[in-house]
C-alpha positions in Angstrom: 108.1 16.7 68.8 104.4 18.0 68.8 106.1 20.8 71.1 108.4 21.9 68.7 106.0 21.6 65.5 103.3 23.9 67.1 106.3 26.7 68.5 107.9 26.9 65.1 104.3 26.8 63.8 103.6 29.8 65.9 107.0 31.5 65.3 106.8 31.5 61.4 102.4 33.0 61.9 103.9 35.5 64.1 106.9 36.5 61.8 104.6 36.2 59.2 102.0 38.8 60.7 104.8 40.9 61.2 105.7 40.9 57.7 102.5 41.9 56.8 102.3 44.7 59.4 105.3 46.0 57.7 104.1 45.8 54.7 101.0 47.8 55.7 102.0 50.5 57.8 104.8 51.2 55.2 107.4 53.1 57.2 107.8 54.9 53.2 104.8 56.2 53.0 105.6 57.3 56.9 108.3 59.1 56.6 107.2 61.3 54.1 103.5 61.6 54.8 104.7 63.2 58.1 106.4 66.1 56.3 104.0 67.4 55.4 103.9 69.7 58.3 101.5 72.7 59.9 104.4 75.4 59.7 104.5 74.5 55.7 101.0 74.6 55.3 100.7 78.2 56.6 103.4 79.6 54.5 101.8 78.8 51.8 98.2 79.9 52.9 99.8 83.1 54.3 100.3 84.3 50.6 97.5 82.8 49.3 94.9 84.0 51.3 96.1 88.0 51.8 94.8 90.7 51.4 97.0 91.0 47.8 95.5 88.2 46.0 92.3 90.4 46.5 90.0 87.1 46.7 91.4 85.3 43.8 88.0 86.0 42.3 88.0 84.1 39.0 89.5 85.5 35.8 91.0 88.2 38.0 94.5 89.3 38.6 94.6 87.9 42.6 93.3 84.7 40.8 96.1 85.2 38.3 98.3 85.6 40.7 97.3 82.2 42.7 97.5 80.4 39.6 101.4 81.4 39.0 102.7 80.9 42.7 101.2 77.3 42.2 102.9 77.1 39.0 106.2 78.3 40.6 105.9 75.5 43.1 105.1 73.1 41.1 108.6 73.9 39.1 110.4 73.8 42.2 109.3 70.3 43.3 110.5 69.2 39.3 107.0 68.4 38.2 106.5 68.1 34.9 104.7 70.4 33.2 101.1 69.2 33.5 99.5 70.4 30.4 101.4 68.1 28.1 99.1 69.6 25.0 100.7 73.4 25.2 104.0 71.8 27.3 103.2 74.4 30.2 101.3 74.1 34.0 98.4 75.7 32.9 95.1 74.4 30.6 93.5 77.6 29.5 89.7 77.4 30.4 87.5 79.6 28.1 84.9 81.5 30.4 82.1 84.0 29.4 80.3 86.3 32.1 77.0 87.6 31.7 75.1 90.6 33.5 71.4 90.9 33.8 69.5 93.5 31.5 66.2 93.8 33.0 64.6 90.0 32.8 60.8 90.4 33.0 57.9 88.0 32.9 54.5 89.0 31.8 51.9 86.5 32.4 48.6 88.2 30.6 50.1 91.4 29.6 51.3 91.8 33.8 54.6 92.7 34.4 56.7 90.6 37.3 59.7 91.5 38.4 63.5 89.9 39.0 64.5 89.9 42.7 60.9 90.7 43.7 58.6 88.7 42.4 60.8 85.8 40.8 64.6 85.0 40.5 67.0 82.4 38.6 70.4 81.4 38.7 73.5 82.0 36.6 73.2 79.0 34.6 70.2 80.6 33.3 70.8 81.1 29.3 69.5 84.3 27.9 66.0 83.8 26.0 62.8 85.1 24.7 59.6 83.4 24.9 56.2 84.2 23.8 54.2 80.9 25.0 51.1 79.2 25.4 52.6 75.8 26.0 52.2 76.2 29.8 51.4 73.0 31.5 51.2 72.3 34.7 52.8 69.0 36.2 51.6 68.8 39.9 54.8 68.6 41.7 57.1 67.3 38.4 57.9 63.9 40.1 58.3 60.6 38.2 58.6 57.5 40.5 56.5 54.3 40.5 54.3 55.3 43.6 53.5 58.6 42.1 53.7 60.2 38.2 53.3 63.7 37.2 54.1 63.6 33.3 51.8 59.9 33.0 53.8 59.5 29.7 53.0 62.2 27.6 54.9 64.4 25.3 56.5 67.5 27.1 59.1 68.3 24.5 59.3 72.2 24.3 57.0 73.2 26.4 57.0 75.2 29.8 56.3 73.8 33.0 55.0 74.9 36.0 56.0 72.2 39.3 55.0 72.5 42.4 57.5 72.5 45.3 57.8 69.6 47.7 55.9 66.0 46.9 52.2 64.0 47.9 51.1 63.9 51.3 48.2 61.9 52.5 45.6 63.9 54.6 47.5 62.2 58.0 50.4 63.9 57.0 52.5 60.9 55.6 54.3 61.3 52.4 53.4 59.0 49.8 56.6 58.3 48.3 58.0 57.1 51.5 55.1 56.1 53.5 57.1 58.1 56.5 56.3 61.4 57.8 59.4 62.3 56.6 59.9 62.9 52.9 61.7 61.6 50.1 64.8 63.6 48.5 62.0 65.0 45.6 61.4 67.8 48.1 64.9 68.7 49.4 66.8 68.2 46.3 65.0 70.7 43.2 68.3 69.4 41.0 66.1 66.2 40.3 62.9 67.5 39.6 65.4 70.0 37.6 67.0 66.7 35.9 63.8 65.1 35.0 62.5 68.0 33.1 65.6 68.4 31.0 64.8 64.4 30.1 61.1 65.1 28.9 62.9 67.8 26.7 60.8 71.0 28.4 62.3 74.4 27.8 61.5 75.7 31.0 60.7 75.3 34.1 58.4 77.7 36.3 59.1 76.4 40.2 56.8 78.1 42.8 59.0 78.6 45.9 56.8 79.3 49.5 59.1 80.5 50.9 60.6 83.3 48.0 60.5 86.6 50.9 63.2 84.5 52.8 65.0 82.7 49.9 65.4 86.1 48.1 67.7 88.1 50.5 69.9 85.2 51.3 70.5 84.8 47.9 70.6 88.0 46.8 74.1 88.4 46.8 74.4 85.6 44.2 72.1 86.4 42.1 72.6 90.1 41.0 75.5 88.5 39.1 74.5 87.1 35.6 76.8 84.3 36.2 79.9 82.7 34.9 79.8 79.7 32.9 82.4 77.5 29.9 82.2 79.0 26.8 80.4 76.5 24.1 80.2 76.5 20.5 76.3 76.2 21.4 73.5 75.7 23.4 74.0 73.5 26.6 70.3 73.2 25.9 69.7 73.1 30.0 66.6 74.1 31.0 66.1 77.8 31.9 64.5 77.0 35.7 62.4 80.4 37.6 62.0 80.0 40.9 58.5 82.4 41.4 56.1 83.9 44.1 53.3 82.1 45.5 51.2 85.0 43.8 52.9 84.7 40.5 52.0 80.8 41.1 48.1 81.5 42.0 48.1 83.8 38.8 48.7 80.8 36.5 47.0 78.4 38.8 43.8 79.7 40.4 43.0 77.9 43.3 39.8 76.7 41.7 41.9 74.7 39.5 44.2 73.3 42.3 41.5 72.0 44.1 40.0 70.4 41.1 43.3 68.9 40.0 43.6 68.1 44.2 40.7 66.6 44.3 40.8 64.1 41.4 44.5 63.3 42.1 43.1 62.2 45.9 40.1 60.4 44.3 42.8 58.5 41.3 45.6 58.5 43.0 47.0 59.7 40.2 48.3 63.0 39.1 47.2 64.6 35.8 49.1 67.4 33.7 46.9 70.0 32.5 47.3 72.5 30.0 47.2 76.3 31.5 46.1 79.0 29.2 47.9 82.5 29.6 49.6 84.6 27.5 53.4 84.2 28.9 56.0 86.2 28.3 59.9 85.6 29.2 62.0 88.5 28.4 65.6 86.7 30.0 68.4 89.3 28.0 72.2 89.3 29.3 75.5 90.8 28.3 78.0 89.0 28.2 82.2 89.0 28.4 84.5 86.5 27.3 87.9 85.9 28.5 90.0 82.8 30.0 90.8 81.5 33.7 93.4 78.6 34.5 93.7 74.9 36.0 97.1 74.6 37.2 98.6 71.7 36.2 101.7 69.8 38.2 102.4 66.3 36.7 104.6 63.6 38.9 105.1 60.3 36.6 105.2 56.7 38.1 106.9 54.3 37.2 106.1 49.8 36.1 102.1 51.5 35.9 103.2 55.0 34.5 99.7 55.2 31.9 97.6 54.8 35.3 96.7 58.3 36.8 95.6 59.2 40.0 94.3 62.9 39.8 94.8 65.3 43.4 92.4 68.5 43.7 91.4 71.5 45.0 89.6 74.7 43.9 91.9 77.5 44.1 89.5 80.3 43.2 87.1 82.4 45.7 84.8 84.7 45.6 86.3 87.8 45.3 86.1 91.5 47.0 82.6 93.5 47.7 83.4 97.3 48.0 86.0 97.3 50.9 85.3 93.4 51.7 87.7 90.8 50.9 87.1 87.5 50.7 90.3 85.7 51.6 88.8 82.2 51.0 91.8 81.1 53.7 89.5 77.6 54.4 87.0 78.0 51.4 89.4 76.9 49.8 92.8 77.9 50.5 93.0 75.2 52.4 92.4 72.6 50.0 94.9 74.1 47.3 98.0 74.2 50.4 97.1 70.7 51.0 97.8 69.8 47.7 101.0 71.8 47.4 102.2 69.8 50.6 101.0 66.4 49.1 102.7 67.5 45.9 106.0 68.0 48.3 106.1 64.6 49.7 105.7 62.6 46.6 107.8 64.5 45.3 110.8 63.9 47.8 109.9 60.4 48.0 110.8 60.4 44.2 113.9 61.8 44.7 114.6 59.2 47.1 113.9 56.6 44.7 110.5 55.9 46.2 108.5 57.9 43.6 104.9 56.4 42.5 104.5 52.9 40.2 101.4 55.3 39.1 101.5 59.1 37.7 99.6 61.3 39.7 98.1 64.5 38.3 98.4 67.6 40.9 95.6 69.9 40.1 94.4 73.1 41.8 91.2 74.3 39.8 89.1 76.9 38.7 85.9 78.0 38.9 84.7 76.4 41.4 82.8 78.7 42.9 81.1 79.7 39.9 79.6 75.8 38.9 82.7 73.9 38.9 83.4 75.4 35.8 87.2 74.5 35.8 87.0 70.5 36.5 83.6 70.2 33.9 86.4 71.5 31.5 89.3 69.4 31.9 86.5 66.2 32.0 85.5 67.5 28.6 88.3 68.3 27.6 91.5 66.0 29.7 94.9 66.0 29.2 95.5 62.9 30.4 92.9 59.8 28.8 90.0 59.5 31.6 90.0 55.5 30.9 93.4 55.5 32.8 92.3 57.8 35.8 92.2 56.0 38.5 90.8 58.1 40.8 90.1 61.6 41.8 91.1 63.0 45.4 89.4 66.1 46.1 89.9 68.4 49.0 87.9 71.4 50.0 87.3 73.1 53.5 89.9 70.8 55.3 91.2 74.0 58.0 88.7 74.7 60.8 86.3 72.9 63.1 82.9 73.4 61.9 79.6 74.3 63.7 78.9 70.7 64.9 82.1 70.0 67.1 83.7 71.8 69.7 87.0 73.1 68.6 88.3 73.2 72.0 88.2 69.6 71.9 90.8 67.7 71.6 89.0 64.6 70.3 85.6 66.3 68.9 88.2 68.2 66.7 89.9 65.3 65.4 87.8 64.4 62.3 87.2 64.8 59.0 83.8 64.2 56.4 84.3 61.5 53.8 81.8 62.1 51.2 81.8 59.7 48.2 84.0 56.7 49.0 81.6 54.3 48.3 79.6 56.0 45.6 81.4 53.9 43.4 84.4 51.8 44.3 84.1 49.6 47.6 88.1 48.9 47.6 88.4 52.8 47.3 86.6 53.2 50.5 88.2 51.0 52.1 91.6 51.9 51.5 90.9 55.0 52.9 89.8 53.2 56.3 92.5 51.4 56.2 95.0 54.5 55.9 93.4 56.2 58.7 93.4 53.1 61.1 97.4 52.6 60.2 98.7 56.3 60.3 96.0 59.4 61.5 93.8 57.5 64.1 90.6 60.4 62.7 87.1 60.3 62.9 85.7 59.4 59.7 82.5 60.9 59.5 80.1 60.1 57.2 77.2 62.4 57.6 76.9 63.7 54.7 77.5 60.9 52.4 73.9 60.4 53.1 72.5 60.1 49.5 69.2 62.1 51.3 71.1 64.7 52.8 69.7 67.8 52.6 73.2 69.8 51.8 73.4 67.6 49.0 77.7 68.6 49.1 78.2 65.3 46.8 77.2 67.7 43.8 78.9 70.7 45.3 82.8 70.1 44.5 85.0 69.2 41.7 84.9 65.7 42.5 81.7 65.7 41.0 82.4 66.0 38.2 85.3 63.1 37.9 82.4 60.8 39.3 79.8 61.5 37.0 82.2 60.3 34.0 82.1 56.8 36.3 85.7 57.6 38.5 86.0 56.7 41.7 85.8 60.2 44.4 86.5 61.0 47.8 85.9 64.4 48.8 87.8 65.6 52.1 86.0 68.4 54.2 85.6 69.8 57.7 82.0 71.1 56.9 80.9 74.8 57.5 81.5 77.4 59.6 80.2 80.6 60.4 82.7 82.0 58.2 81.6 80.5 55.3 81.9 82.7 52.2 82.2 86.3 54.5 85.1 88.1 54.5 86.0 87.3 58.1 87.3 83.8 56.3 91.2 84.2 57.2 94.4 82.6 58.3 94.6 83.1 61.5 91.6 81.4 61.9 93.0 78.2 60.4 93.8 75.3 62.6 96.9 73.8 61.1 98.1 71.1 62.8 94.1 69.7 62.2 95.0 70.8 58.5 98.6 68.9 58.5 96.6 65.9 59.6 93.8 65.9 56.9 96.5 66.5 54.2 98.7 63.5 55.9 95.8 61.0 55.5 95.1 61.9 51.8 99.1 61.5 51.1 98.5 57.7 52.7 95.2 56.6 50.9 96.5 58.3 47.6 100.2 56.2 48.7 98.5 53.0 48.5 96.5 53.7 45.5 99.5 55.0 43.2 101.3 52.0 44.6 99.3 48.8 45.1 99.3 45.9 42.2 96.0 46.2 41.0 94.1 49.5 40.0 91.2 49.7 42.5 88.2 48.4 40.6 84.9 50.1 39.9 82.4 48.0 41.5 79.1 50.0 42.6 76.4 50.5 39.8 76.6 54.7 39.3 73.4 56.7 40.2 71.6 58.8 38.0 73.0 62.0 37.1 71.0 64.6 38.7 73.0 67.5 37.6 74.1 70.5 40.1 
C-alpha cells in the first residue's frame, strides 16, 4: 500500500511538472515567435536602409518615405490605425530646427569663439546675456560628503563648475573613498540636473580636454539642433562647455588656490562670486515643420485597456555631401524587428491566439536628434500612460560589436539588457525566464551598470517611458566601428543574430500581454538626471 501511495504520489508531481512545463514553454508563443525569420528581416531592411531613403534624416523625404512603408505594413497585418485621435498610423510631431548665427562670448570686452574656444549643444536655446552674476561652484556637486552650492540662493545666476570631483592629495576620491571616482565625473547630465534645480540660467563647464573633444564632436555641433516645438521656454539651462584658458580668464589661479586651499583646510567647498563683465551673444534661426511616429495598434482581448508599447527609432542621420548614412543597424534594425514582432502577433491573432492585452507597435522619431519623437507621445499619448504596461525598446540589435568576436559562434550569441530592473523586478525576470525557455542567449548586463561611463540608459526612447515611472527594457548589441559612418549597411547585418534578438522580445512581450496580473512596479525610480 505505501508502494502504491508514494508511485501515484510521484506520478501525479511528475504530470504535474509537466503541466507546468507546458504551460511555460507555450508551444503558442513557439510557433509564432519562430516566424519571425532572418530572410523577412532583410527584406524589409533592404528598403529601408538604401541608398533611396537617402538616410531617413528627420523631417526629410527618405524619412517620409520610412514612415509610409511602415504605415503600409502595418495595414497589411490589419492593425488598427494607431493614432486613434486623427483615426490614421501617424501622430504628427511638431519640430523646429535652428542654425547657429555667430554665438560669441565676451568675458571683459574679449571676444571667444564657437568651435574654438567654446562649444554647446543643440538643446542650447538662443539668448543674450549681459551678466555679472558669475559664481563659481567648485566642481557643482551636491552630496552629503561634499557640497558646492552650501545652501544658498543660485536662482538666475551663471555658474562656472569645474569638471570632474574632490580628490585627496593620495589621489583617492572623496566621494567614494576609492581611487576610482563617483558617476559626478563621468556623467556632466547630473551636475547639468542639479543646476537646473537651484534654478541657474547657465552653466559655464570648463572641459580639459576641449582640443580633442572639439573635432570629434564637430560634426554635431555645426548643426543648431532639432528640438519639439513649445508654446514656451523649456527653461533648461543653456550649458557651454569652455577652454581651460577661457576658464583661467574667469578664475585666476590665484583664486583657485585660495578657494583650494581653504576647501582642503574646511573640508568644505565655498561658492564665490566672480566679477567680469560677461557677455553671451547665443542667436539661432530657426525652421518649423513636422516629422512622424508611426503608429500600428493590435487590441487584446479580457485586459484590452492594458497596453504594452513595442519600439524603435526609425530615423538616422542623414546624407553629408556624397555620404549616406544608411543607419542599416543604427537603427534599421530595431524598426525591422518590430515590423517582424508586429507579424507574429499579428498571425497569432488571426489564429485566435491574439493578446488578452493591446499592444502599441511604434517606430519613432527623432531619435537621433534627443529622442524628440518618444518625449512627444509621453507628453502628449494616445493611449492613457496609467494603463501602459510596459515599454519594449530595441535599438542596434544587427551586428556583433567591438567586444565579441563575430566569428564566434557562442561569443556572438548575446544580447545587452539595459533597464530590466530599473524599475520592475517581475519585468526582469520574465525576460530571464523567456530566454532560458526559448533563445538560450547571453544576457549581458554591462551596461546596466548605473556607473557606466556610456551612460546608454538615457540614450534611447525607452528613456523616456521610464522616466514617467514605466517599466523598460532596452535591447542592443552595443557599437561597432560603424557606428553613425556611412559604411553602416545591410550587408553588414548579421540576420539570423537579428531573427534571434527579435524572437526573444516576441516571448518576453508574449508573456507580458498574456499573463493574469500586470507586472507590478516595485523598485523606488531614480532621480531624473535628464539626457
Amino acid at each position: 500500500m505505501y508502494y502504491k501511495i508514494i508511485t501515484i504520489y510521484l506520478f501525479a508531481f511528475g504530470f504535474s511538472i509537466l503541466l507546468n512545463a507546458q504551460k511555460e514553454a507555450d508551444p503558442m508563443a513557439k510557433k509564432f515567435g519562430q516566424s519571425i525569420t532572418a530572410d523577412d528581416l532583410k527584406t524589409h531592411l533592404s528598403v529601408l536602409a538604401a541608398d533611396e531613403y537617402q538616410g531617413r534624416e528627420t523631417g526629410e523625404k527618405g524619412q517620409k518615405m520610412a514612415a509610409k512603408y511602415i504605415a503600409n505594413h502595418f495595414k497589411s497585418l490589419k492593425l488598427k490605425k494607431g493614432n486613434t485621435k486623427e483615426k490614421n498610423f501617424y501622430q504628427q510631431v511638431p519640430l523646429v530646427e535652428g542654425s547657429w548665427d555667430n554665438p560669441t562670448i565676451k568675458i571683459d570686452g574679449k571676444e571667444y569663439k564657437f568651435l574654438e574656444d567654446f562649444y554647446c549643444f543643440s538643446s542650447v536655446e538662443a539668448m543674450e546675456l549681459e551678466a555679472d552674476q558669475l559664481v563659481f561652484v567648485g566642481y557643482g556637486i551636491q552630496d552629503e560628503k561634499h557640497d558646492d552650492y552650501q545652501n544658498k540662493d543660485f536662482k538666475g545666476k551663471v555658474l562656472l563648475v569645474k569638471a570632474g570631483e574632490p580628490q585627496k592629495e593620495d589621489g583617492t576620491y572623496i566621494l567614494t573613498g576609492t581611487k576610482e571616482p563617483s558617476e559626478w565625473t563621468d556623467n556632466w547630465r547630473k551636475k547639468l540636473a542639479l543646476a537646473k534645480k537651484k534654478g541657474a540660467k547657465a552653466m559655464l563647464m570648463v572641459d580639459e580636454d576641449i582640443e580633442t573633444n572639439l573635432p570629434r564632436l564637430k560634426r554635431y555641433l555645426t548643426s543648431g539642433g532639432m528640438k519639439l516645438r513649445r508654446n514656451e521656454s523649456s527653461k533648461i539651462v543653456n550649458t557651454f562647455y569652455i577652454s581651460p584658458e577661457m576658464g583661467k580668464k574667469l578664475m585666476s589661479s590665484t583664486i583657485e588656490a585660495k578657494w583650494a586651499k581653504k576647501l582642503k583646510k574646511r573640508g568644505k567647498s565655498k561658492s564665490k562670486k566672480l566679477k567680469h563683465n560677461l557677455d553671451l551673444d547665443i542667436t539661432k534661426k530657426e525652421r518649423k515643420f513636422e516629422s512622424e511616429n508611426v503608429l500600428g495598434y493590435l487590441e487584446g482581448t479580457d485586459l484590452k485597456d492594458e497596453l504594452l508599447v513595442i519600439t524603435a527609432h526609425y530615423d538616422h542621420i542623414g546624407t553629408d555631401k556624397d555620404k549616406i548614412f544608411n543607419g542599416a543597424d543604427d537603427d534599421g534594425s530595431g524598426t525591422v524587428a518590430v515590423l517582424e514582432i508586429a507579424e507574429a502577433f499579428a498571425k497569432a491573432k488571426k489564429a485566435g491566439k491574439g493578446p488578452r492585452r493591446s499592444i502599441l507597435f511604434m517606430t519613432v522619431t527623432g531619435e537621433e536628434k534627443g529622442l524628440l519623437g518618444s518625449e512627444f507621445y509621453v507628453t502628449n499619448p494616445i493611449y492613457p500612460l496609467e494603463n501602459t504596461i510596459a515599454n519594449l525598446n530595441i535599438d542596434m540589435v544587427g551586428r556583433t560589436d567591438d567586444l565579441h568576436d563575430p566569428n564566434d559562434k557562442n561569443d556572438r550569441n548575446y544580447v545587452y539588457i539595459i533597464g530590466s530592473d530599473r524599475l520592475s523586478t517581475e519585468l526582469h525576470a520574465i525576460n530571464e525566464k523567456a530566454n532560458k525557455l526559448y533563445t538560450d542567449m547571453n544576457l549581458d548586463y554591462k551596461y546596466n551598470d548605473k556607473n557606466d561611463p556610456n551612460r546608454f540608459y538615457y540614450r534611447s526612447d525607452h528613456y523616456n517611458f521610464a522616466r514617467n515611472n514605466i517599466p523598460i527594457i532596452f535591447y542592443f548589441n552595443g557599437t561597432h566601428e560603424d557606428y553613425h559612418q556611412a559604411t553602416d549597411t545591410v550587408d553588414k547585418i548579421e540576420f539570423d543574430m537579428l531573427a534571434k534578438r527579435a524572437q526573444l522580445i516576441f516571448y518576453t512581450a508574449w508573456q507580458l500581454v498574456n499573463q493574469d496580473k500586470r507586472i507590478e512596479v516595485d523598485v523606488e525610480p531614480e532621480e531624473d538626471e535628464g539626457r
